[in-house]
C-alpha positions in Angstrom: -16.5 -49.3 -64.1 -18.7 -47.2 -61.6 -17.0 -46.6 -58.3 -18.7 -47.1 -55.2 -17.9 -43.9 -53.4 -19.2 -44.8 -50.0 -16.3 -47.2 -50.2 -13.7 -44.8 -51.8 -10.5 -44.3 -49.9 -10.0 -40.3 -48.3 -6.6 -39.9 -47.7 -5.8 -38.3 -43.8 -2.4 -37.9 -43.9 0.0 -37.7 -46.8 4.2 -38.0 -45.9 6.5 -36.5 -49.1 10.0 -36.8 -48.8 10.1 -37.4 -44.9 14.2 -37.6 -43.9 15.4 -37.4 -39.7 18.6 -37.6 -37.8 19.3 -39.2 -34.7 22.6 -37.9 -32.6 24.6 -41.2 -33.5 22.4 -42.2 -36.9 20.3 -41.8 -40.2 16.6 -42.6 -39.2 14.4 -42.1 -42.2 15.3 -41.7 -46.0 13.0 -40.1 -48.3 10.1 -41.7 -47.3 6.9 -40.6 -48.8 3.4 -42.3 -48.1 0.1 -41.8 -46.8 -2.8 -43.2 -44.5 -6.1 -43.4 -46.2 -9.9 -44.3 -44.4 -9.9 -47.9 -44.3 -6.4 -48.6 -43.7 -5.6 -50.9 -40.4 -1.7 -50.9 -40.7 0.6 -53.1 -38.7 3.9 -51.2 -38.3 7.0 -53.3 -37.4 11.2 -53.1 -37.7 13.8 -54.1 -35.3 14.1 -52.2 -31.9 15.8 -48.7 -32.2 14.9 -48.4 -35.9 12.4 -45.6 -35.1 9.1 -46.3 -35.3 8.1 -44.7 -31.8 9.4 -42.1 -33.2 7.9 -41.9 -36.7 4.6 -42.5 -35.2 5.7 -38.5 -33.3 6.3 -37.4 -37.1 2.4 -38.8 -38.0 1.2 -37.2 -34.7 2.9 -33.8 -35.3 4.8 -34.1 -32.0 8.0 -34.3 -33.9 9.7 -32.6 -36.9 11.5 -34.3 -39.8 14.9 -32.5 -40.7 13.4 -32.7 -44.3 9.9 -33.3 -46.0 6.7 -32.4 -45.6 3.3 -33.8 -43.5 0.3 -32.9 -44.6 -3.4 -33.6 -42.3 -6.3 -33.6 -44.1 -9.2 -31.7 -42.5 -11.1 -34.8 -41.9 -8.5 -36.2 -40.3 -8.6 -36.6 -36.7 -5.8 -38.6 -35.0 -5.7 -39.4 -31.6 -2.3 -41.4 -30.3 -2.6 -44.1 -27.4 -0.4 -43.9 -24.8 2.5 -46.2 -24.4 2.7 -45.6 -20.7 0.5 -44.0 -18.3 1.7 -40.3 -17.4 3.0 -39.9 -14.1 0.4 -37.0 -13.3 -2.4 -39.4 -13.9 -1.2 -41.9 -11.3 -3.4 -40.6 -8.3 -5.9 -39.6 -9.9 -9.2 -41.5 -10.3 -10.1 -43.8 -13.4 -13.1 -41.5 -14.1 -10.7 -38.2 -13.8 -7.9 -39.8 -16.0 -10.7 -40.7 -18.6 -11.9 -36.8 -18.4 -8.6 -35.4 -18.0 -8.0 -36.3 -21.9 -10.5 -33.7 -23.0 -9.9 -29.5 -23.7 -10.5 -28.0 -20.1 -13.7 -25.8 -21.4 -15.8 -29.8 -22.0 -14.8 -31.7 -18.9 -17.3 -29.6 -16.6 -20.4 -30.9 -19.1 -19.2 -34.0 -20.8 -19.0 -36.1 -18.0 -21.4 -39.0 -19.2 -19.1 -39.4 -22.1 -16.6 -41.1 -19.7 -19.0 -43.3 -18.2 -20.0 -44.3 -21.5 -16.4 -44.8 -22.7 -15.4 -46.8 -19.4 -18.2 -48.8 -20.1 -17.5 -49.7 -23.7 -14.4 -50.6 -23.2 -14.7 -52.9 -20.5 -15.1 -51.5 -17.0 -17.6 -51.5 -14.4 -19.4 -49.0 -13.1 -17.7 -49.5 -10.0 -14.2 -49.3 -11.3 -14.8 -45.7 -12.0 -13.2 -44.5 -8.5 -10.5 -46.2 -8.6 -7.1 -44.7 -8.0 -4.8 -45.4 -11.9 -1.6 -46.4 -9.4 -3.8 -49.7 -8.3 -5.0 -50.3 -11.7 -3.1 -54.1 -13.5 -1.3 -53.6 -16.8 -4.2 -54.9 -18.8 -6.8 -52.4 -17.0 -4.0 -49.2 -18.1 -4.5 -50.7 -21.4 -7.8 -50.3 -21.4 -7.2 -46.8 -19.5 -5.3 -45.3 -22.2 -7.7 -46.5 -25.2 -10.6 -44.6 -23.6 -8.6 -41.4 -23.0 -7.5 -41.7 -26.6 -11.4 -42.3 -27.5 -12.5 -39.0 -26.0 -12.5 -37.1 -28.7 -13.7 -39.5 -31.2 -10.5 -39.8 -33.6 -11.2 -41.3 -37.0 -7.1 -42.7 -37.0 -5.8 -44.1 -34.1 -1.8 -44.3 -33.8 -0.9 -47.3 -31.2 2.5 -47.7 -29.8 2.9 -51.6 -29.1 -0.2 -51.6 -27.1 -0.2 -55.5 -26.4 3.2 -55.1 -24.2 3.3 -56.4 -20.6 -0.7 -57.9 -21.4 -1.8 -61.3 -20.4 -3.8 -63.3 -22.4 -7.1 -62.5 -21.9 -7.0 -58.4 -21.9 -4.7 -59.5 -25.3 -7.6 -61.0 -27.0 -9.8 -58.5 -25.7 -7.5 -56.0 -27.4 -8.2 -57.7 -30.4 -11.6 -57.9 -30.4 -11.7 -53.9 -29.8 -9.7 -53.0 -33.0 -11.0 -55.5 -34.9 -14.4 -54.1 -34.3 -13.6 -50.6 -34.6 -14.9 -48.6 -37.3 -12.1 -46.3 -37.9 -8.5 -46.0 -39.1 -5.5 -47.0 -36.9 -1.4 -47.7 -37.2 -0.3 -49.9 -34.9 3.3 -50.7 -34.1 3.3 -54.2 -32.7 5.6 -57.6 -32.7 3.0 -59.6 -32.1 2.6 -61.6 -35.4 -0.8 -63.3 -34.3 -2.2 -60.1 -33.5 -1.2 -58.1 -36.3 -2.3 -61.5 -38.8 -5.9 -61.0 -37.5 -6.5 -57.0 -37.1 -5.0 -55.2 -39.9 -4.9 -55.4 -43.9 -1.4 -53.5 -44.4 1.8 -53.6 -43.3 4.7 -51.0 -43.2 8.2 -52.7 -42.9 11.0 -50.0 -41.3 14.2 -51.4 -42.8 17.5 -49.4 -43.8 15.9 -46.2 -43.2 13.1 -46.6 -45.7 9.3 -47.9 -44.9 8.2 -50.4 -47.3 4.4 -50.6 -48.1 2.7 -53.9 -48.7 -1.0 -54.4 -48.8 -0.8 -57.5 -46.9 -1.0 -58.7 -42.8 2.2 -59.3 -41.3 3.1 -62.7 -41.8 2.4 -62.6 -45.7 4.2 -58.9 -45.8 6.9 -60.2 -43.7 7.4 -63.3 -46.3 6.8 -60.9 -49.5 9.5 -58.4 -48.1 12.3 -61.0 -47.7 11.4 -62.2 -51.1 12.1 -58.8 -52.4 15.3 -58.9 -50.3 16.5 -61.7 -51.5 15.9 -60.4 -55.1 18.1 -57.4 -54.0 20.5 -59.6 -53.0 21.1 -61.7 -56.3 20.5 -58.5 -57.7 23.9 -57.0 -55.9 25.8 -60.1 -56.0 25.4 -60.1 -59.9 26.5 -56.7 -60.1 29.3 -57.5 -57.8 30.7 -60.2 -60.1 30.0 -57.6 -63.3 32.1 -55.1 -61.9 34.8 -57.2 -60.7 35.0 -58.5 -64.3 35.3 -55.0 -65.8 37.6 -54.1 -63.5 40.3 -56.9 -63.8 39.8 -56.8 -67.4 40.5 -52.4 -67.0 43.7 -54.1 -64.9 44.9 -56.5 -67.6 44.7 -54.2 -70.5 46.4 -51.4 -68.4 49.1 -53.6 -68.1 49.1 -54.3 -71.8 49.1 -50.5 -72.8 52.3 -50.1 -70.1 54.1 -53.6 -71.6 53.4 -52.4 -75.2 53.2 -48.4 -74.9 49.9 -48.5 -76.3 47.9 -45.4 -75.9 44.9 -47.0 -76.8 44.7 -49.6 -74.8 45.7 -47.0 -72.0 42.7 -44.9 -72.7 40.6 -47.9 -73.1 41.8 -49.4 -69.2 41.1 -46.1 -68.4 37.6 -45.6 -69.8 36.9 -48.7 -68.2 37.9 -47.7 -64.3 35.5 -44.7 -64.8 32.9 -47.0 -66.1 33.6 -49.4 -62.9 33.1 -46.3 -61.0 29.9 -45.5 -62.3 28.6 -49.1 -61.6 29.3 -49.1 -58.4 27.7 -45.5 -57.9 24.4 -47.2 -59.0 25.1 -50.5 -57.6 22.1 -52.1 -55.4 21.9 -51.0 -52.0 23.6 -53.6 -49.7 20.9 -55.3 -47.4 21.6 -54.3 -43.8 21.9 -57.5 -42.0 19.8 -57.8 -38.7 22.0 -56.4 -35.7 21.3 -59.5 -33.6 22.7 -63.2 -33.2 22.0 -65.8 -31.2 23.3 -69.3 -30.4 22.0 -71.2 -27.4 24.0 -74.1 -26.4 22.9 -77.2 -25.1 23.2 -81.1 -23.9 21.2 -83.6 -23.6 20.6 -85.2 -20.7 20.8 -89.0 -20.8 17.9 -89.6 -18.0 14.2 -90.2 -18.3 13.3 -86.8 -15.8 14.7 -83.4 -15.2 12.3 -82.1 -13.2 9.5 -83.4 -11.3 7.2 -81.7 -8.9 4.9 -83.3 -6.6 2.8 -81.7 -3.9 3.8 -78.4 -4.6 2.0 -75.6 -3.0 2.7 -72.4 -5.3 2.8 -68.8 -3.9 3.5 -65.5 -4.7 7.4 -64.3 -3.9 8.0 -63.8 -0.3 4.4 -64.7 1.0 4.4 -68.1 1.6 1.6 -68.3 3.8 -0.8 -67.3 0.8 -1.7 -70.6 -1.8 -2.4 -69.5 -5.1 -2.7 -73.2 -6.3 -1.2 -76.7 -5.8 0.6 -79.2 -7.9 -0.1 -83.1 -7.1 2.4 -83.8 -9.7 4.2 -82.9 -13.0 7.1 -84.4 -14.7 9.6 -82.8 -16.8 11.8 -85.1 -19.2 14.5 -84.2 -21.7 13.5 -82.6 -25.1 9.9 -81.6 -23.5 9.2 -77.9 -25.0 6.4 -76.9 -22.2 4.2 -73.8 -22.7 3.1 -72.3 -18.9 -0.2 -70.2 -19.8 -2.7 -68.5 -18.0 -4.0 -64.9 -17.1 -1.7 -62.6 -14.9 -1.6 -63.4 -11.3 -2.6 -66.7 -11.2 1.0 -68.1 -10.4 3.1 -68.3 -14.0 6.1 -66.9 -12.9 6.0 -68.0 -9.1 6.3 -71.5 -10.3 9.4 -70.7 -11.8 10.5 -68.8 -9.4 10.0 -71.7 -7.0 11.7 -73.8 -8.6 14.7 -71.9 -9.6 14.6 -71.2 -5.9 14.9 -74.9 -4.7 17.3 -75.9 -7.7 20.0 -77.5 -4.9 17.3 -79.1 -3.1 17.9 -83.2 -3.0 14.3 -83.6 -1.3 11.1 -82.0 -1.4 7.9 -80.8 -3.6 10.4 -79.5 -6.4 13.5 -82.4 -7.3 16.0 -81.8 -9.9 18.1 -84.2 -11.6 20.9 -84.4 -9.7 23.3 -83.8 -12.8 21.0 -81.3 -14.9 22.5 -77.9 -15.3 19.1 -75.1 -15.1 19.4 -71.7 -16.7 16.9 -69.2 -15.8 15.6 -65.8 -17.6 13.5 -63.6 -15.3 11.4 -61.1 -16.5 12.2 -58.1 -14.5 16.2 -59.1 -16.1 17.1 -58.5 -12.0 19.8 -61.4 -12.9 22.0 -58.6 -14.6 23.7 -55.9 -12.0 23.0 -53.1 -12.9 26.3 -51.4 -11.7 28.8 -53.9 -13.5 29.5 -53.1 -17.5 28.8 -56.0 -20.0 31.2 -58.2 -19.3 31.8 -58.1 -15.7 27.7 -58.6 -16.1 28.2 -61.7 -18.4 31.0 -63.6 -15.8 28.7 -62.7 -13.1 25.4 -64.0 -14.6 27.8 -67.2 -15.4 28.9 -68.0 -11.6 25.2 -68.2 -11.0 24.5 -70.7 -13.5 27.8 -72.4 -12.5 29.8 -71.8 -15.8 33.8 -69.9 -15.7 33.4 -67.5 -17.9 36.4 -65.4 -19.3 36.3 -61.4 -20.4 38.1 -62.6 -23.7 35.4 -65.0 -24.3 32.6 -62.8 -23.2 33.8 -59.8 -25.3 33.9 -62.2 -28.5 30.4 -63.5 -27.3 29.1 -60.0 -27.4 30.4 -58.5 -30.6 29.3 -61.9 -32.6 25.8 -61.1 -31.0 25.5 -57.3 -32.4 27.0 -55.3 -29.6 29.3 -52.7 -30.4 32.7 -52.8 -29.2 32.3 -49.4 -27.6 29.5 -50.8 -25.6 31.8 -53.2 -23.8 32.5 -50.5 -21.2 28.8 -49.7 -20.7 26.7 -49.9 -17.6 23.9 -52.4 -18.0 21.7 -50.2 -16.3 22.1 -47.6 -19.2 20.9 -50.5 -21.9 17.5 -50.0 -23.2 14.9 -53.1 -22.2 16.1 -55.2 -25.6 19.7 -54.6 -24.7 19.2 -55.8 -21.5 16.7 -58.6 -22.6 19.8 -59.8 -25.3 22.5 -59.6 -22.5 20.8 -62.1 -20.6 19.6 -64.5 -23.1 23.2 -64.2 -24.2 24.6 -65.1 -20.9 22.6 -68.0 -20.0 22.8 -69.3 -23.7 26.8 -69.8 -22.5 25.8 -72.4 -19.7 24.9 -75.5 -22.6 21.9 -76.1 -20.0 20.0 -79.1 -20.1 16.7 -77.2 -18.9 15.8 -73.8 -19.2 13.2 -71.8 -16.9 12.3 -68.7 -19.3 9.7 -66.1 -18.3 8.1 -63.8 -21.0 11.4 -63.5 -23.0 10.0 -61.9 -25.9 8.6 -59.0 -23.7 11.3 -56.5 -25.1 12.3 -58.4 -27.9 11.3 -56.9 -32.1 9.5 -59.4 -34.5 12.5 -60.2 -35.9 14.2 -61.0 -32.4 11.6 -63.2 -31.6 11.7 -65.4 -34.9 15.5 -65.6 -34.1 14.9 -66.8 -30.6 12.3 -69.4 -31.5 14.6 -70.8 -34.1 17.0 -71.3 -31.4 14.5 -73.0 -28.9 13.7 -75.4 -32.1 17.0 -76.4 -32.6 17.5 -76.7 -28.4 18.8 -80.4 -27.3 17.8 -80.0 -24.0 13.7 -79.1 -22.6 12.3 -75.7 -21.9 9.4 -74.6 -19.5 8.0 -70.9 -21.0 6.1 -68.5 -19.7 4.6 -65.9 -22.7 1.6 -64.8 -23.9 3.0 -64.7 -27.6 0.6 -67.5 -29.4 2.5 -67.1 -32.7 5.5 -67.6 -30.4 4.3 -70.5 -28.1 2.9 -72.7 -31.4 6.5 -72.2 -33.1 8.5 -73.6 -30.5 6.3 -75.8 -27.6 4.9 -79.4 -28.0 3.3 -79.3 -24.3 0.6 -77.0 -23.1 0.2 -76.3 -19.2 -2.9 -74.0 -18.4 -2.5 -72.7 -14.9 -6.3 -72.1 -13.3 -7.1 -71.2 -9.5 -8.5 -74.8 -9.0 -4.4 -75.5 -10.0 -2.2 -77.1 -13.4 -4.6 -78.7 -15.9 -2.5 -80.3 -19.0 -4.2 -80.1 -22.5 -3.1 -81.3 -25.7 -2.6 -78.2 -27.4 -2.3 -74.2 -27.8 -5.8 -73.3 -28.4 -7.6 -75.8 -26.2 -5.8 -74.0 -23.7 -6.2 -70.1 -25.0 -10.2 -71.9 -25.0 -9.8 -72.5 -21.4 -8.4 -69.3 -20.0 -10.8 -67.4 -22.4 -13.6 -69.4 -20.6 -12.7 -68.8 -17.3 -12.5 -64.7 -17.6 -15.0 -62.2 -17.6 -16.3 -61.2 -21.3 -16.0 -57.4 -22.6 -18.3 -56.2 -24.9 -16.6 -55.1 -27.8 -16.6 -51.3 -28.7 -19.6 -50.1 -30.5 -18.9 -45.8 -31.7 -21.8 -44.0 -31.3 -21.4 -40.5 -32.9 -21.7 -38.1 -30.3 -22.9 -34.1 -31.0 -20.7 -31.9 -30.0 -22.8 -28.9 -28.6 -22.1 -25.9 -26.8 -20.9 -25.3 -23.3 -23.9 -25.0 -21.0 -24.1 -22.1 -18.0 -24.2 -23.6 -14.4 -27.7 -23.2 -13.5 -30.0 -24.2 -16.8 -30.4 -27.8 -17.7 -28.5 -28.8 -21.0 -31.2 -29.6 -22.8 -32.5 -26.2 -22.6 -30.1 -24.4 -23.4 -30.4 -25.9 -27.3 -31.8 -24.6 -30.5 -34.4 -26.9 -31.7 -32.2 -28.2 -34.6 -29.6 -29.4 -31.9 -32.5 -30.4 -29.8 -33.7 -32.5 -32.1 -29.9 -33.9 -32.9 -29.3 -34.2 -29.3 -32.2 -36.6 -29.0 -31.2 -38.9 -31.5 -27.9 -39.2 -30.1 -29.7 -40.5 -26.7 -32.1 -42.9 -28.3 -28.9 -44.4 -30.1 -27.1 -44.3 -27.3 -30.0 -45.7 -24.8 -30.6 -48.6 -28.1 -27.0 -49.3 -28.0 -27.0 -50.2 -24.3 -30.3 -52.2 -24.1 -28.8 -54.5 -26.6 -25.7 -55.3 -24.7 -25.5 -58.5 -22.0 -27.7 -57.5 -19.1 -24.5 -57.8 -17.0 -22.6 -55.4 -19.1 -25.4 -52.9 -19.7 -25.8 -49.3 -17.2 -28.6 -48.9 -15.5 -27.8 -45.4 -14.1 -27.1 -44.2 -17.4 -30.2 -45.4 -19.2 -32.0 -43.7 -16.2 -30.5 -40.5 -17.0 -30.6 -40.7 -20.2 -34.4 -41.7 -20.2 -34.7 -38.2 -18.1 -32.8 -35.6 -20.8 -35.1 -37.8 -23.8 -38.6 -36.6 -21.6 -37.1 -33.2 -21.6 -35.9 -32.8 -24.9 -39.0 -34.2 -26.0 -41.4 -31.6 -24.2 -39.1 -28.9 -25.1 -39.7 -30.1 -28.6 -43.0 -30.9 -28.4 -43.0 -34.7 -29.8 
């Protein structure tokens, strides 16, 4: 069969026998396998299992105690930030954008950046802008142009959809699924993952498995081959226990008869129960993480209801983001709360885990319902107590007596160690801290939770665990996250929160439709291939400074690039670049004489 070779796979980098240690535990195991052109890899495991850190190994920032990397020549890989440097904090979004090229190209490459700003989804205007005052979604967006500079055909992302809102999620989307090149992205956003990518490397008991699948089919092919490696283990559990109480019986036999054979044969038979169990199956690590939410349910028709509620932000109350004139919460509702960032999510709940022991007012509870709430920012947890003391505390809020006995068997069923009983919270990482509260307010057998972004630190697998748990919750819920596999596995009513106030719809997408409708659209990134050429002097014009051959190069370049930006949205276009790149074509050209 003939092969089409603009279609053949080049491989860029190639792992052989990759093993590292961490101070307290085995990382990776002799894992050997490679990124090729075309692959769009999702790359998820369970927090800690070290991906972040793999993703150093593929970026040469980090050395594997044993193996070998190898980088083809082609290959060149630029990573995306996870968070923005400190350095970069004052500067301008045009110098952080230049700032991620070699020092001897920033003095004449500065129209690259205003190129790249522009592609991928700032204004003009933006471009002075100090990086400290930029939102979480605009960083995003930050980071992926830096990382663009220097036109990398791989891209390695380290769960660049963390902290975003809806809108810059989906525009994140868009942008890798329109990008030409090659990219790894470690993500636990299922949806995401599902739509961008065409393979999927699971990190599990210090191997990566490789399937040629998105995430949701890869995730469902890898637990069938667990579950195969189970059976597998089991049956050669009961083999081995059958040999060896038959090597027992006949031992006895040899010592009751003083039989020398049937001595040697018992003990041919313990070495060969030795031997199975040197090549027994590997046991399947079980996930370090359990959860168990208790609840009641309410015998009432309402929980909550709000009516003619002004929301604002925390501590300004004389600002109105929007009103309610009325919403009402009844037992077993399973509400999503959606909507961009800043438009009043988590001020809602806020406000009305604020006005809980209210009896009159905007916000009214039932008088009898018992309200849990999961912040965010996790403040709910003191940061100075260890993790029980943390537990009984979080409790007393909620209203619950909590013991240390019960709170230390609480913690070791959920997959902390016992070691870690002692610990500060403030040394836990994020999902530590995210588990310790869940944990604590799963105690309270609440009959409504208020829960805002709780998957925000939580793995793939951590998520499906807590939206089981939500499913199988007696009592209703009001969430807060921007997870749409999450929100469509565990909510039955969708609230959209707009500036003109709470609109109701009847399900997940109409309302991803309407927040998608109400924000600006971004162009989706379109690679030009710029020519590199060589450092101009400070007082002849670039274009004069080039051989004919890269003269002539050079001017395609700005005809693709001028082409390019006429055919974008007249709102999303540059005017001041197509100006000056309309002056360097008329030079080129009567340099060139064409």
């Amino acid at each position: 069969m003939a092969t089409d070779k603009s279609k053949a796979k080049i491989p860029l980098i190639t792992c052989n026998g990759i093993a590292l240690n961490a101070p307290n535990k085995t990382l990776f195991e002799n894992v050997s396998l490679g990124l090729n052109t075309g692959d769009r890899i999702g790359f998820i495991g369970h927090n800690g299992c070290g991906k972040s850190t793999f993703l150093g190994i593929l970026a040469g920032t980090i050395k594997p105690n044993e193996g070998t990397i190898a980088a083809a020549r082609v290959a060149n890989v630029s990573c995306v930030e996870q968070t923005l440097p400190e350095r970069l904090l004052r500067l301008s979004l045009h110098e952080a954008v230049l700032d991620a090229l070699p020092e001897d190209k920033r003095g004449w490459m500065d129209w690259k950046v205003e190129v790249m700003l522009a592609d991928t989804g700032f204004d003009q205007n933006q471009a002075s802008i100090r990086c400290e005052d930029l939102s979480g979604g605009q960083i995003t967006r930050l980071m992926l142009a830096r990382a663009l500079m220097n036109e990398p055909n791989l891209l390695l992302l380290d769960e660049p959809s963390n902290h975003l809102d809806l809108p810059t999620l989906l525009w994140l989307e868009e942008f890798l699924a329109n990008w030409e090149g090659t990219f790894l992205v470690v993500s636990h956003d299922a949806a995401m993952l599902d739509r961008i990518t065409n393979k999927t490397w699971v990190l599990r008991d210090r191997q990566i498995h490789s399937f040629d699948l998105a995430c949701t089919s890869a995730l469902a092919a890898y637990e069938n081959l667990e579950e195969a490696k189970r059976a597998r283990r089991a049956a050669e559990e009961k083999e081995i226990r059958r040999v060896e109480a038959s090597a027992k019986r006949i031992a006895v036999w040899g010592r009751v008869y003083d039989n020398e054979d049937l001595s040697r044969k018992a003990k041919s038979m313990e070495k060969q129960v030795d031997r199975m169990r040197d090549t027994q199956t590997k046991a399947v690590e079980a996930y370090p993480w359990n959860l168990s939410i208790s609840s009641e349910t309410l015998e009432a028709d309402r929980l909550l209801v709000i009516k003619d509620l002004r929301v604002s932000p925390v501590a300004v109350e004389d600002v109105t983001l929007y009103e309610i004139n009325e919403a009402i919460i009844a037992p077993g509702d399973r509400i999503a709360l959606l909507g961009a960032n800043g438009l009043g999510k988590s001020s809602l709940l806020k406000c009305c885990w604020a006005r809980r022991k209210e009896e009159f007012g905007p916000v009214v509870f039932h008088p009898r319902c018992r309200l849990a709430f999961y912040d965010q920012s996790l403040n709910m947890l003191p940061d100075h107590m260890n993790l029980t003391d943390a537990m009984i505390a979080t409790g007393e809020i909620l209203g619950v007596h909590l013991t240390q006995t019960h709170c230390e068997r609480a913690l070791i069923t959920a997959g902390f160690q016992y070691n870690q009983m002692v610990q500060k919270v403030s040394c836990l990482s994020g999902g530590e801290r995210s588990r310790l509260l869940l944990l604590s307010l799963s105690q309270g057998s609440s009959h409504l939770m208020l829960l805002d972004e709780p998957t925000n630190h939580l793995d793939i697998y951590g998520r499906a665990e807590l939206a089981r748990q939500l499913r199988q919750f007696n009592g209703g819920f009001i969430l807060v996250s921007h997870d749409r596999h999450f929100i469509e596995e565990t909510c039955s009513r969708f609230f959209t929160v707009t500036k003109q106030g709470l609109v109701e719809v009847t399900n997940a997408q109409a309302a991803y439709d309407l927040i998608e409708a109400s924000q600006p659209k971004f162009a989706p990134v379109e690679r030009a291939k710029h020519t590199e050429v060589r450092k101009p002097d400070e007082t002849t014009p670039v274009a004069e400074q080039l051989s004919d051959d890269q003269g002539l190069e050079r001017l395609i370049e700005l005809e693709d690039l001028l082409e390019t930006d006429l055919k974008r949205k007249e709102k999303r276009q540059s005017p001041h670049l197509q100006m000056k790149w309309r002056q360097e074509i008329d030079i080129l050209k009567s340099l060139l004489g064409v």
